[in-house]
C-alpha positions as CSV (number, residue, x, y, z in Angstrom):
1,X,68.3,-3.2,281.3
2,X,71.5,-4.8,280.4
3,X,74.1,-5.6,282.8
4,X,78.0,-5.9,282.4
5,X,77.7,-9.7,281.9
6,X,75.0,-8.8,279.1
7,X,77.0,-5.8,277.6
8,X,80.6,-8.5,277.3
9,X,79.4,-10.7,274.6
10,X,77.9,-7.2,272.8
11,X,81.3,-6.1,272.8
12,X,82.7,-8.8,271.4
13,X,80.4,-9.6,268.4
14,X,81.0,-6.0,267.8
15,X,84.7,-6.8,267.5
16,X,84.6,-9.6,265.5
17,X,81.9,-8.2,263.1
18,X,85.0,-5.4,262.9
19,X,87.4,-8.1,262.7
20,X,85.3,-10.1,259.6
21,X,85.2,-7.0,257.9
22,X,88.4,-6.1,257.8
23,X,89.5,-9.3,256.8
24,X,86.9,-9.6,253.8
25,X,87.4,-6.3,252.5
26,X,91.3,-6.4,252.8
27,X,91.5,-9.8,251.3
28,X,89.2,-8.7,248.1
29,X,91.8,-5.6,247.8
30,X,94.2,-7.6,247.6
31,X,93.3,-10.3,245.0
32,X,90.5,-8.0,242.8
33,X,92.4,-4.7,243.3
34,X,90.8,-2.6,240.5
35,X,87.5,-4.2,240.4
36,X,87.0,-3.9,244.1
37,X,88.2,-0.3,244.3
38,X,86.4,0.8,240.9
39,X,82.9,-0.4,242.4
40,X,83.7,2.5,245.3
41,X,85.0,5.0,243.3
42,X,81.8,6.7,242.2
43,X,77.9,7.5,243.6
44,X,79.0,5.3,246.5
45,X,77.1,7.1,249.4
46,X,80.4,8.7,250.6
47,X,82.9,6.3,250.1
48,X,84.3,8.1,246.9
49,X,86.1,9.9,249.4
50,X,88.4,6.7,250.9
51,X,88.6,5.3,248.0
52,X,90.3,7.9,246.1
53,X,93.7,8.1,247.4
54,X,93.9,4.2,245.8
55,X,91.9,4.7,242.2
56,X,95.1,4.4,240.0
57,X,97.0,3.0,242.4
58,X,96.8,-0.6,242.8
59,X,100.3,-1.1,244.9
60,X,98.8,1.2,247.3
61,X,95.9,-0.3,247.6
62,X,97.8,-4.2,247.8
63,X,99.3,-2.2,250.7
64,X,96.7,-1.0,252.6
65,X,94.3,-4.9,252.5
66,X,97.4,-6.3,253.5
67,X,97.3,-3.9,256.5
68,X,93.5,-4.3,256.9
69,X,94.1,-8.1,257.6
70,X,96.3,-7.9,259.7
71,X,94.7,-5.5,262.1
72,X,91.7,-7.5,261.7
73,X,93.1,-10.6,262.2
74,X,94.8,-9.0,265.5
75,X,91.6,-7.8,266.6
76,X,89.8,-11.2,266.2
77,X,92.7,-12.6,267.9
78,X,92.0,-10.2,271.1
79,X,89.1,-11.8,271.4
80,X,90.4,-14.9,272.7
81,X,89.0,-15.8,276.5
């Protein structure tokens, strides 16, 4: 059975898997805008559904990976001890 001491670093891998994410997926919107979103757009197990408000739309979705950094990049930086 884990035990709060056990359950912190969970948490926190958690986070910065989150964080990593964020960070990757907002920084290949940004620089491969329609490639990146075209490879979503279609038979993508569900994710035709998030991509959609950005197919057509590059500025929008520049927008939105400039937002994902960030918010990853302030969730990795939460993490400090």
């Amino acid at each position: 059975m884990a035990t709060g001491a056990d359950e912190a670093p969970v948490a926190a891998r958690v986070a910065e898997m989150a964080a990593i994410f964020m960070i990757g997926d907002g920084l290949l919107g940004l620089v491969q805008t329609r490639r990146h979103t075209d490879l979503w757009k279609d038979r993508a197990l569900g994710a035709e559904r998030t991509v959609r408000p950005f197919v057509g739309r590059p500025g929008r979705r520049r927008a939105y990976a400039l937002l994902q950094i960030a918010a990853g990049l302030a969730l990795a930086a939460r993490q400090r001890g």
